[in-house]
N, C-alpha and C positions, 0 to 999 in steps of 0.2 A: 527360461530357455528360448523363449521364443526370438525375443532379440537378435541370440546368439545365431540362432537358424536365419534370421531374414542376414545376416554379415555370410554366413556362407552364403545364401542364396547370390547375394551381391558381390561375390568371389567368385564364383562361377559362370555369371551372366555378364560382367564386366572386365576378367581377369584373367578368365578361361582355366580357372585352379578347375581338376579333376581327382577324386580320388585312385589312387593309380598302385601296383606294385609300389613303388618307389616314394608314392605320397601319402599322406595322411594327414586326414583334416581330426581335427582333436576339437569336440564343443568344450569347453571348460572356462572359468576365470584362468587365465594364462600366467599370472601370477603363480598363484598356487599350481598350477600344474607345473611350472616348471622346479615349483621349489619341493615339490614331493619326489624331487629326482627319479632316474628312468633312464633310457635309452638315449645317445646323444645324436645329435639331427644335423644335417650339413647345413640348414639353414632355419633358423627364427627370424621370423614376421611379427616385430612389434609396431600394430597400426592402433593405436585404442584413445579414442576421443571422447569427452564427453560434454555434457555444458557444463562451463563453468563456472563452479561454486567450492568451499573449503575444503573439497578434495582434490582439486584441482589447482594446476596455473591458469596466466590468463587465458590462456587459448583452449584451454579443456584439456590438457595432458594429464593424467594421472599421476600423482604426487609419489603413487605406493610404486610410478613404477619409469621414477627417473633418481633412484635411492642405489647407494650402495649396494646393499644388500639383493638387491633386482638385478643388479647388472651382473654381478657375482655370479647370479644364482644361473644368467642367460650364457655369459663364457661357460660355465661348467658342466652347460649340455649340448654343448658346440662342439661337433667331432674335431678333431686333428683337420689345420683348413677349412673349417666349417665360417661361416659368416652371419651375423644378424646384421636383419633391416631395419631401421626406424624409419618410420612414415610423421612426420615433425610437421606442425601446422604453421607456418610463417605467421610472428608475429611478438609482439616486443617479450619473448620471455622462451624464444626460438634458440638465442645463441647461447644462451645458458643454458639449455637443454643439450645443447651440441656440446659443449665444453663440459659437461657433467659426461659424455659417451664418451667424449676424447680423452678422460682420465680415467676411465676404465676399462679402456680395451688399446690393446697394440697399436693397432693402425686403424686407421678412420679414413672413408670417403664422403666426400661430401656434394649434392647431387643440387642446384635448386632447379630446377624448369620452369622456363618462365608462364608464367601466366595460371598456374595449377595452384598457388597458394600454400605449397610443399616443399617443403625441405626434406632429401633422401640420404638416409645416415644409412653407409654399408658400415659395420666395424665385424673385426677381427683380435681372438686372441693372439694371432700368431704376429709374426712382426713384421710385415706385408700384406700389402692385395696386388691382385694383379696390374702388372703396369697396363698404362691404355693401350698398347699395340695388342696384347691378348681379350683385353677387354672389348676392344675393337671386332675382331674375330670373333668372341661371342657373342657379340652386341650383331654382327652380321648372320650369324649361324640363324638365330634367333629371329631374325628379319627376314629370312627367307621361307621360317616354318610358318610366320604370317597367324594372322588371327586375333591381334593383340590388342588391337585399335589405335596403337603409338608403334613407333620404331625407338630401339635400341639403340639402334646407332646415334640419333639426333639426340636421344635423352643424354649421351656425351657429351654434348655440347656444351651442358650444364654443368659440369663438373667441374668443381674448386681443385686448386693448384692444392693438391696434400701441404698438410699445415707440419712441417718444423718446430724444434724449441721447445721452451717452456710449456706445460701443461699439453703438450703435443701426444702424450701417454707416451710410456717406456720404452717403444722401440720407433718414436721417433727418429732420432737420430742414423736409424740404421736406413729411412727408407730412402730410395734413388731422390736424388737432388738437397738432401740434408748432411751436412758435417758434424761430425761428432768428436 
């Protein structure tokens, strides 16, 4: 557990996560927590690295939790609009890490910033995220309550053109700038 405690510690002092009405921090293997199902959350943070070895890809991403049955298990406790994050390590075993999220969920964003080593996976059951004009406005909202150590808005910047087509997951085609 202790681990588990120094990632909150590092959640807090670098991210400004606070326990809140509204939030809840969960110590657990997050796997399993989410697959003993429970209460659905408007938002999952899948950030989990380790070194790596044959539980792992190259980068240290957990094997148990770039699988079907994980990504399943993360839509099915994702409220109506709810959204998960993937925190993705740049690195040759990155895109097919993205293309395994892109076929399990509706819509996918896709975030890199330069210089951070990161790749940032928003996905979605539903079959949108918000477009950038809205995105914008919270990405400002956000900028103004300050505190963060990055801006919002700039982390825009980094955002890939939503990906269309083939293996684009099921409601590709429906989102603004794709034919169907």
């Amino acid at each position: 557990m202790t681990g588990f405690l120094a990632v909150v510690r590092v959640a807090r002092e670098f991210f400004g996560t606070a326990e809140t009405p509204g939030t809840r921090i969960h110590v657990a293997d997050g796997r399993d927590f989410l697959e003993r199902g429970g209460a659905p959350y408007d938002l999952i943070l899948i950030d989990a690295h380790l070194h790596p070895d044959v539980r792992t890809d190259s980068s240290g991403h957990p094997l148990s939790l770039k699988s079907a049955p994980f990504y399943r298990s993360v839509r099915e406790r994702l409220q109506p609009g709810g959204v998960a994050m993937f925190n993705v390590i740049s690195g040759r075993d990155a895109d097919a890490y993205i293309d395994g999220i892109r076929k399990a969920f509706a819509a996918i964003d896709v975030y890199r910033p330069a210089g951070t080593g990161n790749v940032i996976v928003f996905a979605s059951a539903d079959e949108a995220l918000p477009d950038v004009n809205e995105l914008r406005a919270r990405a400002q909202t956000f900028d103004q309550r300050g505190g963060y150590g990055f801006s919002f808005e700039r982390l825009l910047e980094a955002r890939e053109r939503p990906a269309c087509g083939s293996g684009a997951g099921p409601g590709a085609a429906l989102r603004p700038g794709c034919s169907g």
